[in-house]
C-alpha positions as CSV (number, residue, x, y, z in Angstrom):
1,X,0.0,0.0,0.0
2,X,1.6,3.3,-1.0
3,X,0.6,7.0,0.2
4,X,3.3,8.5,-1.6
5,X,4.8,8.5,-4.8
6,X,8.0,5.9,-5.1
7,X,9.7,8.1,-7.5
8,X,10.0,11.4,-5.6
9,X,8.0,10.5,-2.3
10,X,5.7,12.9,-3.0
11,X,2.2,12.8,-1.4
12,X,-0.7,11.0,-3.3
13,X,-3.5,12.5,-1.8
14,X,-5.1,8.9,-1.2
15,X,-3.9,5.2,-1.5
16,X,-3.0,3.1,-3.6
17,X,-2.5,-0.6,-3.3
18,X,-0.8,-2.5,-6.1
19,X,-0.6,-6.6,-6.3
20,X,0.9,-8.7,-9.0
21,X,-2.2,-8.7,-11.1
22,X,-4.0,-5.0,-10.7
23,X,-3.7,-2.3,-8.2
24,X,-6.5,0.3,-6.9
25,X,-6.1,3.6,-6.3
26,X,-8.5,5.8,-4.1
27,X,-8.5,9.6,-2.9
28,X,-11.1,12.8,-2.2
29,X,-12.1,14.6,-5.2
30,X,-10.6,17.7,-4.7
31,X,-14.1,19.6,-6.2
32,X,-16.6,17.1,-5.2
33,X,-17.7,15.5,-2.0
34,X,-17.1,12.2,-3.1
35,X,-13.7,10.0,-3.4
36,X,-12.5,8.9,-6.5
37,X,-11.4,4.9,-7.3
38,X,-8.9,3.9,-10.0
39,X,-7.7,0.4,-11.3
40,X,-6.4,-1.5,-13.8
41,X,-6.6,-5.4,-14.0
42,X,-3.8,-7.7,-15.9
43,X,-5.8,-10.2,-15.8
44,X,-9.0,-8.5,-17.4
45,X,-12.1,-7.1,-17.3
46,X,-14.0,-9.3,-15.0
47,X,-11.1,-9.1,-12.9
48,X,-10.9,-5.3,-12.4
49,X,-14.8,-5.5,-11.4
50,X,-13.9,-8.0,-8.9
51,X,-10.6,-4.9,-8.0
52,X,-13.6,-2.2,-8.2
53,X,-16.2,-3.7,-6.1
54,X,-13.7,-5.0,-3.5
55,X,-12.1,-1.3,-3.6
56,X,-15.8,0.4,-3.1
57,X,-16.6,-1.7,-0.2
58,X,-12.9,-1.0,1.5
59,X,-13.1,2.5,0.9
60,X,-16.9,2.7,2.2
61,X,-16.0,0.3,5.6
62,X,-12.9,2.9,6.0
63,X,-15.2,6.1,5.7
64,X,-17.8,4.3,8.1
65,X,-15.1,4.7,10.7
């Protein structure tokens, strides 16, 4: 899980949590009152659903408190 950029260590904003087969990214909308989820699969598009929905339900438990 990263909250900073390798390259310069520069702050994300969010988090971002990488595997050997997708990662997920979230972070505040800087405009909106909402957080904003990124992701990419390797393995495909049924895969990054499974990376989305498991992402949504993280970032929602984590908000919850």
């Amino acid at each position: 899980m990263l909250s900073s950029a390798p390259g310069n260590d520069a702050p994300i904003g969010g988090v971002k949590i990488v595997t050997g087969s997708g990662w997920l990214a979230a972070r505040p909308s800087g405009t909106e009152d909402v957080y904003k989820l990124y992701a990419e699969s390797f393995k495909g598009p049924e895969h990054l659903a499974q990376i989305q929905e498991e992402g949504q339900a993280l970032v929602s438990s984590a908000l919850k408190g």
